[in-house]
C-alpha positions, 0 to 999 in steps of 0.5 A, spaced: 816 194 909 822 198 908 821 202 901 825 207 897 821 213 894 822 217 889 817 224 887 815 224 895 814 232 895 810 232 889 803 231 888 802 224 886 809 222 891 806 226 897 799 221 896 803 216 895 807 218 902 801 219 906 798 212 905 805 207 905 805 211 912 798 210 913 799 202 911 804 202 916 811 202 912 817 206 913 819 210 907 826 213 904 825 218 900 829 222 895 828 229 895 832 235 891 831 241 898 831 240 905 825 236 908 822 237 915 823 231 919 817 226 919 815 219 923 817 213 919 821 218 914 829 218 912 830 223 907 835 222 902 839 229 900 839 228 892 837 226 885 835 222 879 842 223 877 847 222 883 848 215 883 851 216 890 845 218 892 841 213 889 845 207 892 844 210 899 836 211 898 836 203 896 840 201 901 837 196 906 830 196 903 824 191 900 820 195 895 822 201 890 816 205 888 819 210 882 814 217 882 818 221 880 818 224 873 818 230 869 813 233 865 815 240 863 821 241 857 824 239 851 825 232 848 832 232 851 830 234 858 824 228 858 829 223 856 834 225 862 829 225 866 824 220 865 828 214 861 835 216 864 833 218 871 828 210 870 835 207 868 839 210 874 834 208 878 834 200 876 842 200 876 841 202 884 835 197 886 838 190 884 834 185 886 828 189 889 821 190 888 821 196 883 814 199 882 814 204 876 809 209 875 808 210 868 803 214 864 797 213 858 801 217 855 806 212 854 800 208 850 802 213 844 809 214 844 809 218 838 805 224 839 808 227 844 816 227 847 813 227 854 809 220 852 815 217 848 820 219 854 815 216 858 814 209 853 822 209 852 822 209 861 817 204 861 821 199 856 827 200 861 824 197 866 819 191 863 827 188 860 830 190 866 831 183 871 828 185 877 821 184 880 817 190 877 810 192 875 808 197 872 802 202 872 800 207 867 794 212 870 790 217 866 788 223 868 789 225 875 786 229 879 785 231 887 788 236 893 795 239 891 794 237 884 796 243 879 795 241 872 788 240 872 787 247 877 785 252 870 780 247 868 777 249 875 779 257 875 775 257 869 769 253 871 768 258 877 767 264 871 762 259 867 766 258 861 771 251 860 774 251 853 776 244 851 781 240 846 777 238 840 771 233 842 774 227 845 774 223 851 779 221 857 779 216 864 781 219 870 783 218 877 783 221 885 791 222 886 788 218 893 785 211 890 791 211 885 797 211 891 792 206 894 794 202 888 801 203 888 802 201 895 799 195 894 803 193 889 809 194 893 806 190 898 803 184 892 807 179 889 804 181 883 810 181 879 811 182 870 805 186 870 802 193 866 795 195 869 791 201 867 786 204 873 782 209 873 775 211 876 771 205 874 767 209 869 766 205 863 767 208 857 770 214 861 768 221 860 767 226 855 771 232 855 764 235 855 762 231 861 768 232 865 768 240 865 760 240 867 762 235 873 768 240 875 762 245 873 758 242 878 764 242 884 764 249 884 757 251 883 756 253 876 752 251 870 758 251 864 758 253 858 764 248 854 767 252 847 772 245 844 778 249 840 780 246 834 787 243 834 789 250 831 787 253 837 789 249 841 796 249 838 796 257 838 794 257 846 800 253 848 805 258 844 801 264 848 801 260 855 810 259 854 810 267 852 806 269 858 808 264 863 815 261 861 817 255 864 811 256 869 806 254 862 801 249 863 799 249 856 806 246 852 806 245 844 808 238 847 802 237 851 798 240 846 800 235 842 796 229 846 791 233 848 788 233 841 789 225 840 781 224 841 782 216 846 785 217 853 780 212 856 784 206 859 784 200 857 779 196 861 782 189 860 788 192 864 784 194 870 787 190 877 783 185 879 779 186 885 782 182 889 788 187 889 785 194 889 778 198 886 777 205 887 774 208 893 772 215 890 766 217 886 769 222 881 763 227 883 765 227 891 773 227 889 772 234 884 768 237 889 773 235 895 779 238 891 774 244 889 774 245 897 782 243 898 783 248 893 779 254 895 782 253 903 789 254 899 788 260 896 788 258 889 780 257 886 
């Protein structure tokens, strides 16, 4: 196949990059900076915003696979770039296959602007006309990723301190790009799925630490934080760190809701994919990734 990319030189995109060219497609992706030529990869100079760049990325090609996203930002910067960068983005692929990559965040639409972006995207493309399918992952993790690295820096020091007692789902960053291709391969269209790593019931927040524990070889002690403090540590990270924070009063805002596991009447069905990484061997492997980069 002949697929259009969106947020290949991100975490999630690079995954999801690797196993189209892996199945053996060809790939135009979009991207803001100059990328190094790549087998099988035609880069498109441009944006979610530049209409003339998006006519060219859909130009000729069978699926769309939307990864794209922002995650950092204020209320109009998650509209901009989640729902309007979704509608730009369907106006430029008629009558294409459109794979959109959502977010569980979507699920609760009014507890963060992050998530309300992310529902208001997904609305966009579910009335659209064209062949979609979407999905909404939970937690991912795996090489490259940054958004779960603290949890790791802190696990290394034998103290892990959590949102209030909850418990959420997670998925390998490969395991969840193996699910969008195939959904850009599969004629399985007008479909929402949750996916995750088949653990029933999926994690406590507890639970999860003291297996990111065991991926860098400590026994952890976790400290819950009560929202307040949750709340009060978004507001030091954005002093200290700035735009470069991790921890956002939007993001604060979902990390206390107590139920970010997937509904599992939601998961694909067998036929078409099941994860292949036990969560175990996928944290100690990103532990390892981590450490060979330089940043555990």
């Amino acid at each position: 196949m002949n697929i259009a990319l969106t947020g290949a030189t991100g975490f999630l995109g690079g995954h999801v990059l690797r196993r189209a060219l892996e199945a053996g497609h060809r790939v135009r992706a979009l991207a803001r900076k100059p990328q190094l030529p790549r087998d099988r990869v035609e880069w498109v100079a441009g944006s979610l915003n530049d209409q003339t760049a998006l006519a060219d990325l859909c130009q000729g090609i069978d699926a769309v696979i939307h990864v794209a996203g922002v995650v950092n930002g204020d209320a109009a910067t998650f509209d901009a770039g989640n729902r309007l960068g979704t509608v730009a983005l369907l106006g430029a692929a008629t009558g294409k296959r459109f794979v959109h990559v959502s977010s569980i965040a979507a699920r609760e639409p009014q507890l963060s602007n992050y998530g309300a972006s992310k529902r208001a995207a997904e609305d966009a493309v579910i009335t659209s006309t064209l062949d979609w399918r979407v999905v909404r992952p939970p937690a991912i993790y795996g090489p490259g990723d940054t958004d779960n690295l603290e949890l790791f820096r802190f696990a290394r020091w034998g103290v892990v301190p959590l949102p209030p007692s909850g418990r959420i789902s997670v998925i390998h960053a490969e395991d969840l790009a193996r699910l969008i291709v195939a959904l850009a391969e599969a004629d399985t269209k007008y479909t929402v799925y949750d996916a995750d790593d088949a653990v029933a019931d999926g994690w406590s927040h507890k639970e999860f630490a003291h297996a990111i524990g065991l991926a860098v070889g400590r026994n952890v002690m976790t400290i819950p934080l009560p929202p307040t403090l949750v709340r009060t540590g978004a507001r030091i990270d954005g002093i200290l760190r700035g735009a470069k924070a991790k921890l956002t009063p939007d993001r604060a805002a979902y990390f206390c809701h107590p139920d970010w596991t997937i509904d599992a009447t939601k998961r694909p069905p067998i036929e078409l994919w099941a994860p292949q990484i036990a969560t175990a061997a996928g944290l100690a492997e990103t532990a390892t990734w981590y450490r060979a980069a330089g940043w555990l």
